[in-house]
Structures are given as structure tokens and as C-alpha cells.
C-alpha positions in Angstrom: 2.0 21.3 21.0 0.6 22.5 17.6 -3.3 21.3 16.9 -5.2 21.5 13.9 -8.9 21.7 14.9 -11.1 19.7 13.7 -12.8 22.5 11.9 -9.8 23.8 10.4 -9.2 21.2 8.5 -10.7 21.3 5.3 -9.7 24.8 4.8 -6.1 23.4 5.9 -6.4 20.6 3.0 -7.7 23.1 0.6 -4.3 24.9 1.3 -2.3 22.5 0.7 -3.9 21.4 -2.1 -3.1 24.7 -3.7 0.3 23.6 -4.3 0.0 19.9 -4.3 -2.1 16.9 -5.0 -3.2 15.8 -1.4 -4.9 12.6 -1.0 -7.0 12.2 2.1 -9.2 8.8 3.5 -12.6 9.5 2.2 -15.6 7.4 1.7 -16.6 8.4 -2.1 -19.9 6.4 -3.9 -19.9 4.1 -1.0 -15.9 3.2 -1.6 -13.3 3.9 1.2 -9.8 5.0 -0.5 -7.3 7.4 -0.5 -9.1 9.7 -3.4 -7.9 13.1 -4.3 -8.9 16.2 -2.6 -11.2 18.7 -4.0 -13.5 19.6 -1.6 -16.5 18.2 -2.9 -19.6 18.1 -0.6 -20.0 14.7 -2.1 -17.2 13.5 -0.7 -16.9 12.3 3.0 -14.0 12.7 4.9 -12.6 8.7 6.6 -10.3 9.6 9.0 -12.0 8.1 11.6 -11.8 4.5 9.7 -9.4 2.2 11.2 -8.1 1.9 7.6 -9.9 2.2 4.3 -10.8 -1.2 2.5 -8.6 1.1 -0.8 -4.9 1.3 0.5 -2.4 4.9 -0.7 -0.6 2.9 -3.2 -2.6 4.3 -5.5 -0.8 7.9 -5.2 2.6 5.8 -6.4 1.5 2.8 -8.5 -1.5 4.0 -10.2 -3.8 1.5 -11.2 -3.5 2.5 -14.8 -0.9 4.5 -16.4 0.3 5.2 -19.8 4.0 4.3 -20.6 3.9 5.4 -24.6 2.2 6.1 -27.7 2.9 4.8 -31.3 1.8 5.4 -34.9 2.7 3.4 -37.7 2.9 4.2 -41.0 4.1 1.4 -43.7 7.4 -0.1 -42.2 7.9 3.1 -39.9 6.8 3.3 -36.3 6.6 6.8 -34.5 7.1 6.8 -30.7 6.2 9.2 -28.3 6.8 8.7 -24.9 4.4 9.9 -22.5 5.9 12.3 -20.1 6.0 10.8 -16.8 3.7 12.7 -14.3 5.9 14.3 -11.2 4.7 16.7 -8.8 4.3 17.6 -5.5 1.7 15.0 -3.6 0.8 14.9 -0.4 -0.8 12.1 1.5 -2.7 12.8 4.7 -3.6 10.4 7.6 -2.0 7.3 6.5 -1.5 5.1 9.2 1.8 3.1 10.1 1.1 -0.6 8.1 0.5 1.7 5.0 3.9 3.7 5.6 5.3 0.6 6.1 4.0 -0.7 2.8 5.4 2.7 0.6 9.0 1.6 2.3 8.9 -2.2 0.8 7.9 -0.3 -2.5 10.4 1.8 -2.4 13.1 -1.2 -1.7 11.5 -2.9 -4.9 11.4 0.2 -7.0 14.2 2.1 -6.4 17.0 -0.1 -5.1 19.2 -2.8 -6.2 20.8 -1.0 -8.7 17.2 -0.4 -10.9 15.4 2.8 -10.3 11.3 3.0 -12.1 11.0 6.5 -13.8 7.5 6.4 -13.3 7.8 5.2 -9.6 10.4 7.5 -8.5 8.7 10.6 -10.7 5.1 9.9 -8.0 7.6 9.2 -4.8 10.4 11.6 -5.0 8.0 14.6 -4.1 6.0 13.0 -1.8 4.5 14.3 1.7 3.6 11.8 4.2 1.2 13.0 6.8 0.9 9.8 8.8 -2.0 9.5 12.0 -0.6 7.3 15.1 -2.9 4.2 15.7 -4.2 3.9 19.1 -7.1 1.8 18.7 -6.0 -1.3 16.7 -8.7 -3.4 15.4 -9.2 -7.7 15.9 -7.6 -8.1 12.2 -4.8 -6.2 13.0 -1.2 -7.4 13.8 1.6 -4.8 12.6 3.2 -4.5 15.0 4.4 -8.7 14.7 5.7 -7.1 11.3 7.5 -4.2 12.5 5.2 -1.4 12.0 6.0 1.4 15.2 2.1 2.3 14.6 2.3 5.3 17.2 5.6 6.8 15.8 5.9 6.1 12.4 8.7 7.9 10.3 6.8 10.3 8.5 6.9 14.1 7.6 4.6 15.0 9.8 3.0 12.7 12.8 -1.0 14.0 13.7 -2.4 12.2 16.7 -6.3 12.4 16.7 -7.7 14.1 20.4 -10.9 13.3 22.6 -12.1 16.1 21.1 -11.5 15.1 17.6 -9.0 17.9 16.8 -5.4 16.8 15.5 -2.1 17.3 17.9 0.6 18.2 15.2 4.2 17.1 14.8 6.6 18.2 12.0 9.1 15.5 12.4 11.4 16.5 9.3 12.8 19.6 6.7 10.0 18.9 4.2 7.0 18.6 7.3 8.3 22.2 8.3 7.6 23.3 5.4 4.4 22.2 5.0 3.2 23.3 8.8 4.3 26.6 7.8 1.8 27.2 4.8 -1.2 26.4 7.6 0.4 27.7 11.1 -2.5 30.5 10.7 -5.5 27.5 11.5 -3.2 26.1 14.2 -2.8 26.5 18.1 -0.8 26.0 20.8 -2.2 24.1 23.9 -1.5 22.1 26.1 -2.5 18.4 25.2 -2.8 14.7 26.7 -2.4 12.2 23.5 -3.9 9.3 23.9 -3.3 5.7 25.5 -2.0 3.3 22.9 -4.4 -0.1 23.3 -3.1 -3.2 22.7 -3.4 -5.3 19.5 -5.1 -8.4 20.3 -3.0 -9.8 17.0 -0.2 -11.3 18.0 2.1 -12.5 15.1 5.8 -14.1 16.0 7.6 -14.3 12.6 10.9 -15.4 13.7 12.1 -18.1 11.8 9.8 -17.9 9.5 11.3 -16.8 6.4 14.1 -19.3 6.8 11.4 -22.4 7.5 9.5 -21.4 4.1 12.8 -22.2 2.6 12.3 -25.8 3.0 8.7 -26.1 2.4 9.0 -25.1 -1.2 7.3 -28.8 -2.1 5.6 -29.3 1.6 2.3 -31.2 1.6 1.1 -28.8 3.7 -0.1 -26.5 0.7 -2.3 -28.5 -0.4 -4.3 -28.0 2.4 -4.0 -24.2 2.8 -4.5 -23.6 -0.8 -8.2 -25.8 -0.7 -10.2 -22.8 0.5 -8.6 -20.3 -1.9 -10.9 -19.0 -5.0 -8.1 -17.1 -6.9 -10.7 -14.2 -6.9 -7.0 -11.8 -6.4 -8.9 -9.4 -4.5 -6.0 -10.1 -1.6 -3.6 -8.8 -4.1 -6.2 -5.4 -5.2 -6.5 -4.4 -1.5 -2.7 -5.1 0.0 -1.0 -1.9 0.3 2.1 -3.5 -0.8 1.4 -6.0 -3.8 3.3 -4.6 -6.7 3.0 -6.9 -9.8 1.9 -5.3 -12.8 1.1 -5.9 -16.6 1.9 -4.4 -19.5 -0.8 -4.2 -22.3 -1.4 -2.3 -25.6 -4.4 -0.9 -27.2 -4.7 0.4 -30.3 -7.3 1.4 -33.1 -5.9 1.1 -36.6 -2.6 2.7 -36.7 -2.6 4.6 -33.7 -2.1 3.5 -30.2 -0.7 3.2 -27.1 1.1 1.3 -24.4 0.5 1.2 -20.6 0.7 -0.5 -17.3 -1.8 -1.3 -15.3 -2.0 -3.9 -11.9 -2.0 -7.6 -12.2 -2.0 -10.2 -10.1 0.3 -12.7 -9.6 -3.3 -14.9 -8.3 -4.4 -15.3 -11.8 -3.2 -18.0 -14.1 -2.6 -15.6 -17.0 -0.2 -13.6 -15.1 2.3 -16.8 -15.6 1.5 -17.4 -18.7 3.8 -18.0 -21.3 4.1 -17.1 -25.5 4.5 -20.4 -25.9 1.7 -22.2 -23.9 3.6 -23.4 -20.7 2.8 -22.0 -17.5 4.9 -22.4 -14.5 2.2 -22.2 -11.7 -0.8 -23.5 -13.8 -2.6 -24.5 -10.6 -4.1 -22.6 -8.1 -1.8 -24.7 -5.1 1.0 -22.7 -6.9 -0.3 -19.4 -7.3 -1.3 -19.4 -3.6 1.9 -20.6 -2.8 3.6 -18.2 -4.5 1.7 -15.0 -2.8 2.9 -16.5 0.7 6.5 -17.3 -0.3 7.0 -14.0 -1.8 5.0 -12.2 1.1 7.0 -13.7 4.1 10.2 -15.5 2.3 11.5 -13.9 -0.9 11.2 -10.4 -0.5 12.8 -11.1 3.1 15.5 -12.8 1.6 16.0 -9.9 -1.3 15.6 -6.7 1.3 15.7 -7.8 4.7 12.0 -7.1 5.4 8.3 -8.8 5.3 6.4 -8.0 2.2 3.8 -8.2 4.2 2.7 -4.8 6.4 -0.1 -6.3 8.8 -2.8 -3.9 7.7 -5.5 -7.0 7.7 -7.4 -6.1 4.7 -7.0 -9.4 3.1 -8.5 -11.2 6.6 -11.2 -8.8 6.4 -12.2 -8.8 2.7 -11.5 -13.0 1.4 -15.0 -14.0 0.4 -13.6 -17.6 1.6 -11.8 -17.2 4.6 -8.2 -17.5 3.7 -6.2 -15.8 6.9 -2.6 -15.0 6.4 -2.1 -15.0 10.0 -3.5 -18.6 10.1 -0.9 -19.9 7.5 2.2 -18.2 9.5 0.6 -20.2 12.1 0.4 -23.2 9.6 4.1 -22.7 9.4 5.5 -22.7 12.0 3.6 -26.0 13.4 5.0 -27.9 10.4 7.8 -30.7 11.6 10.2 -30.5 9.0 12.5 -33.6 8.3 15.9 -33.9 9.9 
């Protein structure tokens, strides 16, 4: 089998980088995320994190990003759109929950008959280098949402050694391609990969998605939604929450208009021209997240918005588990 060793790989990323935008796990001013790669001594590579607190979906869904500009003049209006950024982009050592994650956004951005310029422009020229996950950790339970964390479908599957170095595996066209530009750093050896350890998780969500159907007015949210803050930092870390706002700034006649993440958490985020708000209370908002995670993006593309990763279990400053609600759920006695 091909393996990169471990002190290969910088001048491996620097390669690709050459031709791409490559986004590696790194620890940079004290914050874990996938950043983009320059090489900088300041930076620190993460690729022995279980999973940064930042998730990838940064490299599709940018947290800011600039749709148009405008300049008025009297009764005329000048538009010029902003040209949407594609590329080549590469990202290196996600793990399978995060893959999983980039394959709901894809369902909600580029299926059902709709297609996001600016989505598809950061996706359709994307690498994924994704690193099998043998040591899950106790927040972790992927695998009860489908996640294959040891074989994820990616371009390219590394599988970290005892001795730190990376067994390689070009699993399509496009991972070929990419081996090829660093085959010079690689070698051939014999390897033993690792043993694949348990995840202590365990998450059942059958009939889940079709029981949430008939709790829509349950009493039972009142009591999961008491410990929730609406802070929304569940929403900032998840690999696979996709709302989004649209804003404008502008200084005199110039301006411009751009998108930039939301969360559906935050009472604005509902709210209307008008004054009404449709989930004025935090009961709904919390609500909301849930249903959407685990019944209405099931019902819409067959799969669990949710990916598993465990972020939001490690980071709510109050607790709130979604594991524990699933739980929650499934205890409820629904009404003949």
C-alpha cells in the first residue's frame, strides 16, 4: 500500500496547494477549524484531533459571502454581480460525520430541481481527502446515523499508522489524479491498519422520523426546551446546518449585497415585515432545530440532517444533548 510519511507531508500539502486551495485541520490563535493552507509556522497542524470544534463547511458555505454590488444614481440602479468564486479546493483529513454532512448539503443545494450558483461553483471542484476514524470519542454516535466512519466515500481514504505516517488509498478518477502530483514523497510497504474501536454511542433512530410526525404539539417540548439558552452556537458548530441571511450594507450610494450564516435559533431569523413571528418563543425555535434535524429533512431526502459528529453535546454551555431528546422520543406514549 502507498504511505505518505509523516514528514512528507507538509511538502505534500504545499504541492497540492500549488494548484488548489487545500484546507487542512489546524489549530490557528487557539481555534480548531478547517483553515486554509499556507504553510505558516504559526499555524499547527490538528490531524490528530478527534474533530475540530470548526466543521469543513466553511470551504462550501462560507460564513460570509458577497452575492452583488449596486450604485444608485437618481431613479437608476446599477448592478454588478459579483463573480461567483470556483476553483479547485481540496479538503484534507475530514472524517466520515463531516462527509456525511457535505452529502445532506449537497441534497439541499443542488437537488430538487434548484441548483445554488454559489454552492455548486465551491462543490463542483472539490477534493475530498477523508481520514478513517478508529478511535471514536464518548460524544460520538455516527455510526446510529449512517456514517461508514472507516470507509467513507471519498477521493482519497488516508488511514493514520502507529507510527503516525498515513496508508494512502485513491478510491476514484479525480484521487488518482491527485496521488499522482505527490507519488514522489510516497512509499510502498507493507502495512497493518488499525483496529476499528467501538463507539460507546449507541443511537437507534428507527421510527423516529415518523413518531416526530405526531408530536408536532407534544407536551413533551416544553420540558426539553427549559434548559435551552438560544445561544445558536449548536447551529455555528454543526457541520450540516445550512440557514442563511441575506443582508445589505451600503454607504451613501454605493453598496452591496451578501449572505452570511443565520440561525434558525434566533427569534429574528422568523421574523416577519410585518411584526408577526411564527416561532416567537424559544419552545419553538428549539423545536424547530430537532424536527428539521431528525423529521423534515428525512421526510424531503431520505436521510438525518443530523451527521453524529457530537459538537453540539460537547460545546452547549447548558447541557442540551441531542442524543438525550431522540431518547426523549422514543419514550413518549403517543395516543391511540
Amino acid at each position: 500500500m502507498k504511505v505518505l510519511p509523516l514528514d512528507k507531508l507538509r511538502e505534500a500539502l504545499n504541492i497540492m496547494a500549488n494548484d488548489a486551495e487545500v484546507y487542512v485541520p489546524m489549530l490557528r490563535d487557539d481555534i480548531s477549524g478547517y483553515f486554509q493552507w499556507a504553510d505558516n509556522p504559526a499555524d499547527e497542524l490538528a490531524l490528530d484531533l478527534l474533530n475540530t470544534y470548526l466543521s469543513p463547511k466553511n470551504v462550501v458555505i462560507p460564513q460570509t459571502e458577497p452575492m452583488y454590488k449596486f450604485k444608485t444614481s437618481k431613479q437608476d440602479v446599477e448592478i454588478t454581480e459579483v463573480q461567483v468564486r470556483e476553483g479547485a479546493r481540496i479538503i484534507f483529513g475530514i472524517k466520515a460525520c463531516d462527509l456525511k454532512a457535505l452529502e445532506n448539503l449537497d441534497m439541499a443545494f443542488l437537488t430538487m430541481g434548484f441548483e445554488d450558483e454559489y454552492y455548486k461553483a465551491r462543490r463542483q471542484d472539490l477534493t475530498i481527502i477523508a481520514q478513517a476514524c478508529y478511535k471514536p470519542g464518548p460524544a460520538c454516535f455516527c455510526e446510529g446515523m449512517g456514517a461508514d466512519r472507516i470507509n467513507p466515500a471519498a477521493d482519497v481514504l488516508i488511514h493514520e499508522l502507529e507510527n503516525q505516517d498515513y496508508a494512502w488509498e485513491a478510491k476514484t478518477s479525480r484521487g488518482e489524479e491527485l496521488t499522482a502530483k505527490i507519488a514522489a514523497l510516497m512509499e510502498e510497504r507493507d502495512v497493518t491498519l488499525p483496529q476499528a474501536e467501538p463507539q460507546s454511542r449507541k443511537v437507534d433512530m428507527t421510527g423516529v422520523s415518523e413518531k416526530l410526525a405526531e408530536m408536532f404539539e407534544h407536551p413533551v417540548w416544553d420540558d426539553l426546551s427549559s434548559r435551552c439558552m438560544n445561544c445558536g452556537i449548536c447551529t455555528y458548530v454543526c457541520p450540516s446546518c445550512y440557514c442563511f441571511d441575506i443582508q445589505v450594507s451600503n454607504r451613501g450610494e454605493a453598496g452591496n449585497r451578501f449572505r452570511c450564516w443565520d440561525s434558525c435559533m434566533y427569534r429574528e431569523y422568523t421574523m416577519m415585515a410585518g411584526g408577526h413571528n411564527p416561532r416567537d418563543y424559544k419552545k419553538e425555535r428549539y423545536r424547530n432545530r430537532f424536527l428539521h434535524k431528525l423529521q423534515f429533512f428525512n421526510e424531503r431526502y431520505g436521510a438525518n440532517l443530523c451527521t453524529g459528529c457530537g459538537r453540539c453535546v460537547i460545546l452547549c454551555p447548558n447541557g442540551v444533548n441531542i442524543i438525550e431528546v431522540i431518547e426523549k422520543v422514543k419514550e413518549v406514549k403517543l395516543d391511540a
